[in-house]
C-alpha positions as CSV (number, residue, x, y, z in Angstrom):
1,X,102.4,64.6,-108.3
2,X,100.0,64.7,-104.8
3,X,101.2,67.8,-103.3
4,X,102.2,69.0,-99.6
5,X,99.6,69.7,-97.6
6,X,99.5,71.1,-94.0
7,X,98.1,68.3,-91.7
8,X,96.9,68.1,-88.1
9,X,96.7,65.0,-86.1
10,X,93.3,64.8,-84.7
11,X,92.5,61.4,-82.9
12,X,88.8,61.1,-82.9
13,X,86.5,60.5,-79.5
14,X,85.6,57.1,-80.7
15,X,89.6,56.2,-80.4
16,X,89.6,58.0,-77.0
17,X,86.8,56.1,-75.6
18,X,88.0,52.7,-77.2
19,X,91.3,53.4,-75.2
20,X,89.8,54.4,-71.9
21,X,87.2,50.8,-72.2
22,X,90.5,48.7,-72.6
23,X,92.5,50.5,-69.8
24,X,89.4,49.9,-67.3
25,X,89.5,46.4,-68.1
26,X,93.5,45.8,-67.5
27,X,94.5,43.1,-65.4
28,X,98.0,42.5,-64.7
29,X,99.9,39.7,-63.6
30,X,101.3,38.7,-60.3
31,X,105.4,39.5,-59.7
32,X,107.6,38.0,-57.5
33,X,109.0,39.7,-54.2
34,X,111.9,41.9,-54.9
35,X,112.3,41.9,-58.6
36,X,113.2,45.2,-59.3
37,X,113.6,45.6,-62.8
38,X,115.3,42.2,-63.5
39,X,112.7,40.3,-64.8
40,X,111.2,43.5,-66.9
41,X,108.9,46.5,-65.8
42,X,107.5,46.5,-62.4
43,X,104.4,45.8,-61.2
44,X,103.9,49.1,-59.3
45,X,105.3,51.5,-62.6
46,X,102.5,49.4,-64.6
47,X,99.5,50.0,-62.6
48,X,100.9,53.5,-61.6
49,X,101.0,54.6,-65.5
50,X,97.4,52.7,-66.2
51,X,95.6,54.9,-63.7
52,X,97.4,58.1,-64.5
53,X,96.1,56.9,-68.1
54,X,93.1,55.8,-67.4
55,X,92.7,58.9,-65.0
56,X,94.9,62.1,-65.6
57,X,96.6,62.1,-69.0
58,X,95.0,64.5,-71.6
59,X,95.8,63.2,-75.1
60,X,93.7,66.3,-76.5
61,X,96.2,68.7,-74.8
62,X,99.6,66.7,-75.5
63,X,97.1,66.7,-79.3
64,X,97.3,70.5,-79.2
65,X,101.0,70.4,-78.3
66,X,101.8,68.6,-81.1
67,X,99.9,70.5,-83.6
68,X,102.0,73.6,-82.9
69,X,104.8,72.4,-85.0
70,X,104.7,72.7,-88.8
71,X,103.2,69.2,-89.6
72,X,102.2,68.2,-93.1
73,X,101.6,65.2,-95.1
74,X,102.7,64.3,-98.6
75,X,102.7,61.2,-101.2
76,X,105.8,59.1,-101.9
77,X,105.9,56.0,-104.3
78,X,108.5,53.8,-103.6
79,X,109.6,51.8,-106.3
80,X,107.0,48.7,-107.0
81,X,105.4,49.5,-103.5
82,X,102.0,51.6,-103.4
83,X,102.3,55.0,-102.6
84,X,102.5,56.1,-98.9
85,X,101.1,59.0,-97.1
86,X,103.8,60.7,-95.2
87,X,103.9,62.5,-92.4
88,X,106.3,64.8,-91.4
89,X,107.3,68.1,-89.6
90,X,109.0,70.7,-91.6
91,X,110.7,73.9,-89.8
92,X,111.8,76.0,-92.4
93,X,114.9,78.9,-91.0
94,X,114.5,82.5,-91.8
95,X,118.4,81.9,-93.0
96,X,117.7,82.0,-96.8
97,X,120.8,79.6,-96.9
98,X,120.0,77.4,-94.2
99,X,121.4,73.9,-94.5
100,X,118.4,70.7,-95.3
101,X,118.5,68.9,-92.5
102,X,116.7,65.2,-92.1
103,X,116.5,64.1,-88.7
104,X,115.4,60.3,-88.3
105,X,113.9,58.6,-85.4
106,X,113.9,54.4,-84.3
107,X,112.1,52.3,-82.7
108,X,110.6,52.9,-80.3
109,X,110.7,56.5,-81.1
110,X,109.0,58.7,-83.2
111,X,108.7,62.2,-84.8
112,X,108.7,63.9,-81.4
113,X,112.4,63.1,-81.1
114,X,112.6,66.2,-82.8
115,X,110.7,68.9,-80.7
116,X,113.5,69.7,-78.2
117,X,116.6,70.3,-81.3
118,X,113.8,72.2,-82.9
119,X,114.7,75.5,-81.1
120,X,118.1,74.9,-81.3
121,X,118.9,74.7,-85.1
122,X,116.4,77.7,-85.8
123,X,118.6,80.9,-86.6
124,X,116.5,84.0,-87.1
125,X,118.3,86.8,-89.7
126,X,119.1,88.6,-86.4
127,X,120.9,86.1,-84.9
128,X,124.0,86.7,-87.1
129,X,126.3,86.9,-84.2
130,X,126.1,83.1,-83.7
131,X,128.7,81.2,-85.2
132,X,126.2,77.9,-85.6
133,X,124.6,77.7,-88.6
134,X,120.9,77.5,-89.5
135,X,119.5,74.6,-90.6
136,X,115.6,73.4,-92.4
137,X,114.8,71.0,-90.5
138,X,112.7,67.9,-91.9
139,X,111.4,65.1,-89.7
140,X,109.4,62.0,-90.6
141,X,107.4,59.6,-89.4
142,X,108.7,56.7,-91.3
143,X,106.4,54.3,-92.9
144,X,104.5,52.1,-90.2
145,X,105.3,55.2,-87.6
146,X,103.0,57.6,-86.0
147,X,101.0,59.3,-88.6
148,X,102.3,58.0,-92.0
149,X,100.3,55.3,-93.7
150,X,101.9,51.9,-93.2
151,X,103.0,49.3,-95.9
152,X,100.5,45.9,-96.9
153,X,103.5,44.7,-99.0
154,X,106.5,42.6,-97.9
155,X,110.1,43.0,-98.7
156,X,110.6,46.6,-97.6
157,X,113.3,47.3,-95.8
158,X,116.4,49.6,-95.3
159,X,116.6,50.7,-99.2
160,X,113.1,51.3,-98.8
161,X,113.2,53.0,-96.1
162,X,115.7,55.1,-97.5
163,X,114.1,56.2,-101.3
164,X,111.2,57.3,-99.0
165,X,113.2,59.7,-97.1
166,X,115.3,61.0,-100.0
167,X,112.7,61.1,-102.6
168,X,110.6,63.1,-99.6
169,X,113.8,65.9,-99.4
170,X,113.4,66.0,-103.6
171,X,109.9,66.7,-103.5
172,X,110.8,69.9,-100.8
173,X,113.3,71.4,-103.0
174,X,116.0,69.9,-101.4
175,X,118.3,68.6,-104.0
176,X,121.6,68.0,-101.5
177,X,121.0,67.5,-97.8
178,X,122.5,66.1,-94.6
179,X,121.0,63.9,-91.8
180,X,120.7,62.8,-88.3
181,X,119.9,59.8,-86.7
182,X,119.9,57.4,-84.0
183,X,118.7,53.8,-83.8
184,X,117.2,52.9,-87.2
185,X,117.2,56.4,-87.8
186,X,120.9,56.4,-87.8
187,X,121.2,53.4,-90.4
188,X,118.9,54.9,-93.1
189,X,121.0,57.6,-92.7
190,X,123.8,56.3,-93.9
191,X,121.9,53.6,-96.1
192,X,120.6,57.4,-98.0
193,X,124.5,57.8,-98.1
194,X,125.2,54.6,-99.8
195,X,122.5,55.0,-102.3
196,X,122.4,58.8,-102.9
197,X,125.8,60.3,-102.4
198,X,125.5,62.9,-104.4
199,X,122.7,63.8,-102.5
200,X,123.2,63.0,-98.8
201,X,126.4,65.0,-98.3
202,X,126.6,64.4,-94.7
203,X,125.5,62.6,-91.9
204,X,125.6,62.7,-88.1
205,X,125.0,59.9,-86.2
206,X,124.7,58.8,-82.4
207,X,124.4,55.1,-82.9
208,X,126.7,52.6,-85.1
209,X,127.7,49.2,-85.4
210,X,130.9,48.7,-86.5
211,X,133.4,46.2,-86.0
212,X,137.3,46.2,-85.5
213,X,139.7,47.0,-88.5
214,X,140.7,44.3,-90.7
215,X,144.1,44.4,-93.1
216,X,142.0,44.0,-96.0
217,X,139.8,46.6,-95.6
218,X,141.0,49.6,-93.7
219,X,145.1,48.7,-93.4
220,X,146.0,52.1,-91.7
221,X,143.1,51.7,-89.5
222,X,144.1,48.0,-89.1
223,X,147.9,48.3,-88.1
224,X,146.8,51.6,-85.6
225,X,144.1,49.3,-84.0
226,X,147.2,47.0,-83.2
227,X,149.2,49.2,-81.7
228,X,147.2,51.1,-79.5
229,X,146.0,50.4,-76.6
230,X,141.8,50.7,-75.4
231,X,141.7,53.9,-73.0
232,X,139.5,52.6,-69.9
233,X,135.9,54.6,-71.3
234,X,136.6,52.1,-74.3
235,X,137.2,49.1,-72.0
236,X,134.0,50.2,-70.1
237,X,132.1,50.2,-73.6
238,X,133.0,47.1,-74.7
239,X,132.0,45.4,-71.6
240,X,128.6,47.3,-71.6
241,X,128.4,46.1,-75.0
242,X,128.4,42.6,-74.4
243,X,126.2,42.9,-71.5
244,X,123.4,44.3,-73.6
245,X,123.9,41.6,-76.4
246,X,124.1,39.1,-74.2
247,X,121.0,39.9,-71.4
248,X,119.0,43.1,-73.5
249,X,118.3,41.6,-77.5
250,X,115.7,39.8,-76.6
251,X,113.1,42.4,-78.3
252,X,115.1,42.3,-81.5
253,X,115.0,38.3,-81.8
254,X,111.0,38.6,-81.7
255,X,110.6,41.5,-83.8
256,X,113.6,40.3,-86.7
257,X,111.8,36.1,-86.1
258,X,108.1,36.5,-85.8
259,X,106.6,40.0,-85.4
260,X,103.6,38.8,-86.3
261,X,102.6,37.5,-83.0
262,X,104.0,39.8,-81.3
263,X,101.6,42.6,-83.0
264,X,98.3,40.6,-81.6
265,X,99.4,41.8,-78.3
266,X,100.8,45.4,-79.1
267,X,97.3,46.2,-81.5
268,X,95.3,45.1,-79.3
269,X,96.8,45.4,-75.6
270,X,97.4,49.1,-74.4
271,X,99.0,47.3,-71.1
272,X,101.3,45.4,-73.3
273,X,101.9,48.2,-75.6
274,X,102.9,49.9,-72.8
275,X,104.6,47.6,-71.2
276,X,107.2,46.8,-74.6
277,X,108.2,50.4,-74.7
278,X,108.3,51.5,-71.6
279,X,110.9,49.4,-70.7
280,X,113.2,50.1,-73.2
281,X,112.4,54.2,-72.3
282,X,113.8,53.4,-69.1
283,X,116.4,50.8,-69.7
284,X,118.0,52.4,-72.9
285,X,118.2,55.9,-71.4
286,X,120.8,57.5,-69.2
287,X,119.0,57.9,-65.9
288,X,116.5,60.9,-67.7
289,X,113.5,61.4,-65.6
290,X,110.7,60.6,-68.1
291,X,107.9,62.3,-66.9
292,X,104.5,60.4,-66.7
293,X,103.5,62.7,-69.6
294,X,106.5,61.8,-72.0
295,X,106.0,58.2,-71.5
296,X,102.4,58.4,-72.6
297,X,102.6,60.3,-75.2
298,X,105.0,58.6,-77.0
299,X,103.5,55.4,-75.9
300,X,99.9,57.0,-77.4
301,X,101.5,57.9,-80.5
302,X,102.1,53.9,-81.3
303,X,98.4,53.1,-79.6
304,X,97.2,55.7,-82.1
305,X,99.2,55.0,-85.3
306,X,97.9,55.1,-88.6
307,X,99.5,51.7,-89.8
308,X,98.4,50.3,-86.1
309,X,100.9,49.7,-83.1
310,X,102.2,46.1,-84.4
311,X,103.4,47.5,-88.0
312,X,106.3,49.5,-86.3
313,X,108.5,46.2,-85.5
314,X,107.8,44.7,-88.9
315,X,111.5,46.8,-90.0
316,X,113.0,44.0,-88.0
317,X,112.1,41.0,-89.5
318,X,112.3,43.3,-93.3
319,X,116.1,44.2,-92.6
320,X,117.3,40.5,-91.3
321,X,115.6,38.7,-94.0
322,X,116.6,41.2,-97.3
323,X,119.3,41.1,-99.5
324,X,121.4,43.5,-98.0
325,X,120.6,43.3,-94.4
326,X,123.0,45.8,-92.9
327,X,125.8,45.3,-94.7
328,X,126.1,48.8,-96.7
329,X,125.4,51.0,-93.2
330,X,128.1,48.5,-91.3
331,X,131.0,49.3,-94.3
332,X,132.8,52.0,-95.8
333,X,130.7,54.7,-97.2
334,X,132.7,57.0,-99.0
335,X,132.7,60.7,-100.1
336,X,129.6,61.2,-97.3
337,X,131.4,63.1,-94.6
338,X,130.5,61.6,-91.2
339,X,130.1,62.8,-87.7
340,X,129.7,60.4,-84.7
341,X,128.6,61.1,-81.2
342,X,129.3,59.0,-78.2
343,X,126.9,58.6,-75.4
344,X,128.1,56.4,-72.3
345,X,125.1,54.7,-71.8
346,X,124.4,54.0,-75.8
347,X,123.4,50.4,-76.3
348,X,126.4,50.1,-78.8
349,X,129.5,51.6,-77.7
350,X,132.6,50.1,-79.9
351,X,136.4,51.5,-79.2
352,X,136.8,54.9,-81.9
353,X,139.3,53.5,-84.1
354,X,136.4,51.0,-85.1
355,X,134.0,54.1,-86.2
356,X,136.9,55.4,-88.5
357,X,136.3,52.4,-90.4
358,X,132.2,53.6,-91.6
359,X,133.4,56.3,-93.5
360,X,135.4,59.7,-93.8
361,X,134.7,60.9,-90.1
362,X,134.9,64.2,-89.8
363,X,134.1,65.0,-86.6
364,X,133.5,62.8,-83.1
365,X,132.1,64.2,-79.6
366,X,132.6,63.0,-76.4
367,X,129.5,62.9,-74.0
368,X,129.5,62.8,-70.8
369,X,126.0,61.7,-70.3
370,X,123.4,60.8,-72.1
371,X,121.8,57.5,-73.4
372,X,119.7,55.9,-76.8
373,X,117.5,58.9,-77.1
374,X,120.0,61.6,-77.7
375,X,118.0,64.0,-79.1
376,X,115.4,64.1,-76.6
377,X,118.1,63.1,-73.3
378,X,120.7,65.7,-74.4
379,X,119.0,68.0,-77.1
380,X,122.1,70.8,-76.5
381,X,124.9,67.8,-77.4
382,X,123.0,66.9,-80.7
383,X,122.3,70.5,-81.9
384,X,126.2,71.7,-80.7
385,X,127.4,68.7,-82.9
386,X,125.6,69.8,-86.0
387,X,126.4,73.0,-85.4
388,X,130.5,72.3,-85.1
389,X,130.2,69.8,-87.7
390,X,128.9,71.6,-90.4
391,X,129.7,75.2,-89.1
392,X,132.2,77.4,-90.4
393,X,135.6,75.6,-89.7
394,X,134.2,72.1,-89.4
395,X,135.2,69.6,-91.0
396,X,131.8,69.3,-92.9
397,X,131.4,73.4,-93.8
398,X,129.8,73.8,-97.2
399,X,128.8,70.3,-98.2
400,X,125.5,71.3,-99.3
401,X,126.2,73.9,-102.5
402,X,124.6,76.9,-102.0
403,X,123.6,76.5,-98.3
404,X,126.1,76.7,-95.9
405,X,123.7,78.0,-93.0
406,X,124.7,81.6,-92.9
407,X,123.4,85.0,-94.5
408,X,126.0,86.5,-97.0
């Protein structure tokens, strides 16, 4: 079995230069007069981040950055697929019975979603005074993401997806774990709870899609559903909901349809690279103030991918055209405990009685702001969740045998 090895992400000068050739020969459309955001990314935010590209962004530095956290890169063979190259970081407590945790980004995010909770879920031995727990933290670039090798066969999708992640956690020692995820993120999560239960013991989530009670297969849930009433932050969901189904999917129908063509542009396009993500940065989060820097970086990361920036929306089109689809991370999971936390400005934001009906919930938060990028928006909510959820006195304490995230 190929071992874990530490790894460094080093983007070579020929990329650099290849990069900066393509970004002084941009040329941008025209835009009509008062568009705003309406019709997609403005003019003026295109050509400002191009120059500040082009001109003032240090990939070597953001480089260096990076290569501070505990990256390494190991081998996973997925069942009748060739074996991957994985990336991931891996930030191991001091807390001898600190709790595995996964954390799983989407699209378009990536393994950097990580750096801020980092901090948070570290517990040094003299930090016994804390009533959070400690946790080993394990986060991936999923296959066709940042630096893990990307797949030349079709056909995989969520279970895929999944037996990468928990056969990565066995080959760290981790024999029971619990997760976090939004986006995709969140629905390998609980795809790893379908398929491994006895091994994903809990999961966290800040993005679901589930749908109202029926009689037939939650009848409590069903007959509370009918008899109570939406409180008006559920009313306001709903309606914000809708709104983004109706006026914001138009990424998902290319990427589930034909993300093929779509990947001529993103490979070979930085401006249109650029130009796909940064919207949804800016649309999907909760008035943050992404700094030119952010924006870049994680834009860079999908310029500079080892599977190339179009393979990242292949998961689309995988998911809508396999077997299962969705269908085990939109039902009942049992005997996974789950925690859910809702952001207002999440593009999915269905009434609570619905999330009842994904599995035993143990635990739900309220935010008061916050957005699609949870973990990098509001770092503090995420890493209070996980630590109330699976704390002493939550309702997911001592899941994992033998690690409950404490010292004696």
């Amino acid at each position: 079995m190929t071992s874990v090895i530490p790894f460094e992400i080093a983007i070579s000068d020929d990329q650099l230069d290849k990069l900066q050739k393509k970004l002084a020969l941009a040329e941008f459309p025209d835009e009509l007069e008062d568009a705003g955001w309406d019709f997609g990314v403005p003019l003026a935010d295109m050509k400002r981040l191009t120059t500040y590209w082009r001109n003032k962004f240090d990939w070597r530095k953001q480089e260096e950055e990076m290569n501070q956290l505990p990256n390494f890169r190991t081998e996973i063979q997925v069942d009748v697929f060739e074996p991957l190259k994985i990336h991931f970081v891996h930030q191991q407590s001091n807390v001898t019975a600190a709790i595995p945790l996964l954390f799983l980004h989407g699209w378009p995010g990536n393994f950097l979603e990580v750096q801020k909770l980092l901090p948070l879920l570290a517990k040094n031995d003299d930090d016994d005074g804390r009533s959070a727990p400690a946790f080993h933290v394990v986060a991936p670039s999923l296959p066709n993401y940042g630096f893990s090798e990307g797949v030349k066969t079709r056909g995989f999708a969520l279970k895929q997806y999944a037996e990468t992640c928990h056969k990565l956690m066995l080959k760290l020692g981790y024999e029971q774990y619990v997760t976090q995820g939004g986006d995709l993120g969140a629905h390998i999560s609980r795809m790893m709870g379908a398929m491994y239960p006895q091994h994903c013991r809990g999961t966290h989530v800040n993005y679901i899609r589930p749908s109202a009670p029926t009689l037939t297969s939650s009848p409590l849930l069903f007959l509370q559903h009918a008899n109570t009433a939406y409180t008006p932050a559920e009313k306001r969901g709903l309606a914000l909901t809708a709104k983004f189904r109706a006026q914001g999917t138009g990424y998902s129908q290319v990427q589930s349809t034909k993300p093929q063509t779509l990947s001529y542009g993103l490979a070979s396009s930085p401006i249109a690279l650029l130009a796909w993500v940064y919207e949804k940065l800016h649309d999907w989060s909760d008035s943050y103030a992404w700094t030119d820097d952010e924006i870049l970086t994680w834009v860079s990361i999908y310029w500079f991918s080892t599977a190339g920036a179009g393979a990242s929306v292949r998961i689309y089109y995988e998911i809508m055209h396999s077997e299962l689809g969705r269908n085990p991370v939109v039902n009942y999971i049992p005997h996974v405990k789950l925690g859910i936390a809702y952001f207002p400005q999440e593009l999915n934001q269905p009434p609570r009685i619905w999330g009842r009906t994904l599995g035993p919930v143990v635990y739900e938060s309220e935010n008061g702001s916050g957005g699609h990028f949870a973990a990098h928006e509001r770092p503090e909510a995420i890493a209070r969740d996980l630590g109330v959820m699976f704390g002493k006195g939550g309702g997911a304490y001592g899941v994992v045998e033998g690690r409950d995230g404490y010292n004696g």
